[in-house]
C-alpha positions as CSV (number, residue, x, y, z in Angstrom):
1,X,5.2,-20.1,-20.7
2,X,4.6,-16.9,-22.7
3,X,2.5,-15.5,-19.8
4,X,5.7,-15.9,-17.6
5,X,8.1,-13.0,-16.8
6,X,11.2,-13.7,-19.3
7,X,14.8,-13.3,-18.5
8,X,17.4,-13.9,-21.1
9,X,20.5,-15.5,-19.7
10,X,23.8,-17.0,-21.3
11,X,25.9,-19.9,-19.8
12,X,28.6,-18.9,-17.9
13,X,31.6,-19.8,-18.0
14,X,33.8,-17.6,-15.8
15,X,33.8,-19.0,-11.4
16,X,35.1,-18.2,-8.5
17,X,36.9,-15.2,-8.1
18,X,36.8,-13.6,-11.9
19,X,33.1,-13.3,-11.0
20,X,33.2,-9.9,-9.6
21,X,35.1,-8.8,-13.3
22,X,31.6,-9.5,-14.4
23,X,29.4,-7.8,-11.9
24,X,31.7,-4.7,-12.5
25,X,30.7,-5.3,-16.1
26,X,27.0,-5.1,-15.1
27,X,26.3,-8.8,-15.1
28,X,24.6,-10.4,-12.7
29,X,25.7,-14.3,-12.1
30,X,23.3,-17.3,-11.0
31,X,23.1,-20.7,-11.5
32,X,19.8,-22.5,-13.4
33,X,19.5,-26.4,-11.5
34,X,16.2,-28.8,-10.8
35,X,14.1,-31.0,-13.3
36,X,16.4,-33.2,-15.1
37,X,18.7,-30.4,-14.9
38,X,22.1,-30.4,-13.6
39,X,23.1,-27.1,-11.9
40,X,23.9,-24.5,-15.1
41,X,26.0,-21.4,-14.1
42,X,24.4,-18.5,-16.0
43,X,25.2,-14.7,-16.7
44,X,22.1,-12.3,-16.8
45,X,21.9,-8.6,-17.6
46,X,21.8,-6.5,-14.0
47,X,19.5,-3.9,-14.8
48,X,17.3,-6.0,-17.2
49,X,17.3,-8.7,-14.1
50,X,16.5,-6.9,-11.9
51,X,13.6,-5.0,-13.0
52,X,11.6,-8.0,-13.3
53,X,13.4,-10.1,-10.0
54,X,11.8,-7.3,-8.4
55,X,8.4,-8.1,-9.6
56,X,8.8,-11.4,-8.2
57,X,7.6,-13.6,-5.2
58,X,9.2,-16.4,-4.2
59,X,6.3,-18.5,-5.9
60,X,6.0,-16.7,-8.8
61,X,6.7,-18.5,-12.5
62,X,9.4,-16.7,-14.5
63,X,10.8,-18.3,-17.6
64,X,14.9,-18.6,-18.0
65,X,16.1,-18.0,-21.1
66,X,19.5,-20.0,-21.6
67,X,20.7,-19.8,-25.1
68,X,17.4,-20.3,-26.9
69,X,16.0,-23.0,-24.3
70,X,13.5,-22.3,-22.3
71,X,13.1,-23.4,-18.8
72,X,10.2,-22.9,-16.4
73,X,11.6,-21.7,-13.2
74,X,11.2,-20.6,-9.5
75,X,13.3,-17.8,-7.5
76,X,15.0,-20.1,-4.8
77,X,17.5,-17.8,-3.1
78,X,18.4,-14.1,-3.6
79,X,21.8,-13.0,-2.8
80,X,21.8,-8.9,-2.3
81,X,24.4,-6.0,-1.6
82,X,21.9,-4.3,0.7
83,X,24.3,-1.3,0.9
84,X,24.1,-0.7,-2.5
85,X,21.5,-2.2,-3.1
86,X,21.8,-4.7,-6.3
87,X,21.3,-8.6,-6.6
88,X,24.7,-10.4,-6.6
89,X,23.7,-13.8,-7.4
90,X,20.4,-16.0,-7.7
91,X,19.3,-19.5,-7.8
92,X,16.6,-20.4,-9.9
93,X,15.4,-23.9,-9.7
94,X,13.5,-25.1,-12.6
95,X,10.1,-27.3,-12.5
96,X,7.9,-29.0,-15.0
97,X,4.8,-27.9,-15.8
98,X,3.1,-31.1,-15.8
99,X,4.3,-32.3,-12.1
100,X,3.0,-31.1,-9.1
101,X,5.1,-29.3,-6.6
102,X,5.2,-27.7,-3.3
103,X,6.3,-24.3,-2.7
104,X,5.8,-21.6,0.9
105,X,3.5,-18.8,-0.7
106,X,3.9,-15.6,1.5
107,X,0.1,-14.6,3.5
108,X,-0.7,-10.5,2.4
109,X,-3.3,-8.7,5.1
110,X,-5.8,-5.9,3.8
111,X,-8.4,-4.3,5.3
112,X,-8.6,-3.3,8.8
113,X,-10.1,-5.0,11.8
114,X,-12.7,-3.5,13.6
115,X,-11.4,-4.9,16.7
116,X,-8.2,-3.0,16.2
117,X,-10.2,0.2,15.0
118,X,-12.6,0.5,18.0
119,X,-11.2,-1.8,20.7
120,X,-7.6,-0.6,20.9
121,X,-6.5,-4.4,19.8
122,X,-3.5,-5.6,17.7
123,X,-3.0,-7.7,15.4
124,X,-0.7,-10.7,16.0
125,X,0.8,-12.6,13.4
126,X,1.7,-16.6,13.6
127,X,2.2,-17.6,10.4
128,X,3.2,-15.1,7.2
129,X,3.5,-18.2,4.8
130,X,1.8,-21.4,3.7
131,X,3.4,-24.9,2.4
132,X,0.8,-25.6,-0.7
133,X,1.1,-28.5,-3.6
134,X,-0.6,-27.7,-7.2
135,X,0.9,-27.5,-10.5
136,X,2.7,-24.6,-11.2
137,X,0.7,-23.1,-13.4
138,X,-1.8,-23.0,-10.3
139,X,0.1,-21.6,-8.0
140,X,-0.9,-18.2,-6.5
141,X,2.4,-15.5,-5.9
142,X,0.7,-14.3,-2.8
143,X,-2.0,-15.3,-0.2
144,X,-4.6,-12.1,0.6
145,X,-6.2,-12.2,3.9
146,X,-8.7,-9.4,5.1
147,X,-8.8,-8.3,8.3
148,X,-12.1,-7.0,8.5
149,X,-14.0,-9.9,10.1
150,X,-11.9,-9.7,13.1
151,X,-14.6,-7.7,14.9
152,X,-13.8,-8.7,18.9
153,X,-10.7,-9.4,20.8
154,X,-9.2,-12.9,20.4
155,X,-11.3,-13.5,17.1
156,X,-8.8,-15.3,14.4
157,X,-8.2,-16.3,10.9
158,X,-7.0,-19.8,11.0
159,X,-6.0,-22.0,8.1
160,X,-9.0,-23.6,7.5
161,X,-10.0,-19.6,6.7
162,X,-8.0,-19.8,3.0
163,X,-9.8,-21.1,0.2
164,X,-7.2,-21.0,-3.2
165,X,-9.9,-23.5,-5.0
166,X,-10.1,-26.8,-6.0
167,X,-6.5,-27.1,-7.8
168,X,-4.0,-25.9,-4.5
169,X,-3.9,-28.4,-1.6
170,X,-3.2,-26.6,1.5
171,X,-0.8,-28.8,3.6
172,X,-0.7,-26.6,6.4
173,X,-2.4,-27.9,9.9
174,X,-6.4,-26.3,9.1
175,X,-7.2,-25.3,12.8
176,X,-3.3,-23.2,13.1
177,X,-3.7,-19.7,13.7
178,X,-2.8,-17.0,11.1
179,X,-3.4,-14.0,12.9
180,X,-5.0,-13.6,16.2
181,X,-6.3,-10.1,17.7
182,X,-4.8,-9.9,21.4
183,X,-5.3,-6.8,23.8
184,X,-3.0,-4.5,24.4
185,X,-1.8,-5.0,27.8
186,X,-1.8,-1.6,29.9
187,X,0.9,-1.0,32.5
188,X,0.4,0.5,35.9
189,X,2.2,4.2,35.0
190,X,5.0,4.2,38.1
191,X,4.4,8.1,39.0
192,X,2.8,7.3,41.7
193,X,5.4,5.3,43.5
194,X,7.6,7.3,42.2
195,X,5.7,10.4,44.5
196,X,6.0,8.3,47.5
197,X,9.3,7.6,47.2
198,X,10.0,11.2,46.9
199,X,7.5,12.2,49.8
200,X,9.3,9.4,51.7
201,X,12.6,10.8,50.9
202,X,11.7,14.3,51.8
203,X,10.0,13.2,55.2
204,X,13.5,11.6,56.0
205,X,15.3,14.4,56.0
206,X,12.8,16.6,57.6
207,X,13.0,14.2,60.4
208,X,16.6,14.0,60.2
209,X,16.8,17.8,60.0
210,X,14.4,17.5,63.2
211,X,16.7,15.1,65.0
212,X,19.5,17.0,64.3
213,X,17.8,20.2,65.6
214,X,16.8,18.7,68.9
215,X,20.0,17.4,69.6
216,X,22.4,21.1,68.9
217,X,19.3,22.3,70.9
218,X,19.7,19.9,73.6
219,X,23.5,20.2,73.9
220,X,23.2,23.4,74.2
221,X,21.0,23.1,76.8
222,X,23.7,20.3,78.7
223,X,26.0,22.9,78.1
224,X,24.3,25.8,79.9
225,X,23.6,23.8,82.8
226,X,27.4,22.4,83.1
227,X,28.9,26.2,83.2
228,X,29.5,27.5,86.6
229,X,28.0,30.7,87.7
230,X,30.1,33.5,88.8
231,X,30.6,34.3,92.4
């Protein structure tokens, strides 16, 4: 466990609504629940906290701290101000070290595809997580894929793609996509519809113009021929 992010928490004794005294006293509230643990309200330092909740995937080991005891634990949920930006309460479930367990570790992309580089490609993602089982010792904070064997439009790295060694089991279907490299799909540019529709419009009312013309010309012509000539 010494290898494991510590934070130092204190059972906690204050609920409900006399929990926001606390995070104006900058305390941050959680609760501490999982292997032959019943769920443990706890009071953590905000800044302290924070700094290393930061530092933190959502399969990385930290060690909790309650009182002297020491409990192995994942981040399970994360509740966050996001206006001003601080944690407001979070869930920690602790494990055992000697059980097996399964946990989502997020997928990270490096590199950069050649197919996207030269070909005018994207990349698409289908999965950004995958559902492994290990020990927890074993389990990796983040999945690193690299993008630079995607050489050709509609090449893919599928599951079957990850190796995390012989200790994580994969349970994720091998032949599902991660990422795929699609085309980018090229619209016809509407300018020149938009021309005709113009030259159409224009040519209406020249013809109308034209119409118009030929009929004051033609009235005028009615009229001429209905006035009497003087005797």
């Amino acid at each position: 466990m010494a290898t494991n992010p510590v934070i130092t928490a204190e059972k906690r004794t204050v609920i409900g609504k006399q929990v926001g005294q606390l995070r104006r006293q900058g305390k941050l509230p959680g609760v501490i629940y999982g292997h032959h643990l019943e769920a443990l309200p706890i009071i953590m330092d905000l800044r302290e906290s924070t700094r290393i909740l930061n530092s933190l995937t959502a399969s990385s080991l930290v060690t909790v701290n309650v009182d002297g005891t020491e409990h192995a634990a994942l981040v399970r949920e994360r509740q966050r101000d996001y206006i001003k930006d601080v944690y407001l309460h979070v869930d920690f479930m602790a494990i055992s070290l000697t059980e097996k367990l399964t946990a989502h570790v997020g997928i990270e992309l490096t590199g950069e595809s050649p197919a996207v580089k030269d070909l005018n490609g994207i990349i698409v993602h289908e999965k950004d997580q995958l559902e492994v089982e290990c020990l927890p010792q074993d389990l990796p904070q983040r999945i690193i894929l690299d993008l630079s064997t995607l050489a050709k439009i509609g090449d893919s790295l599928t599951v079957a793609d990850v190796n995390l060694g012989d200790k994580v089991t994969i349970l994720d279907n091998p032949a599902d996509k991660i990422v795929i490299v699609a085309a980018i799909k090229v619209e016809a540019e509407p300018v020149a519809e938009e021309v005709v529709v113009e030259e159409s419009a224009e040519a209406e009312v020249i013809e109308k113009g034209k119409k118009e013309e030929e009929g004051e010309e033609g009235a005028e012509g009615a009229a001429k021929e209905a006035k009497p000539e003087k005797k």
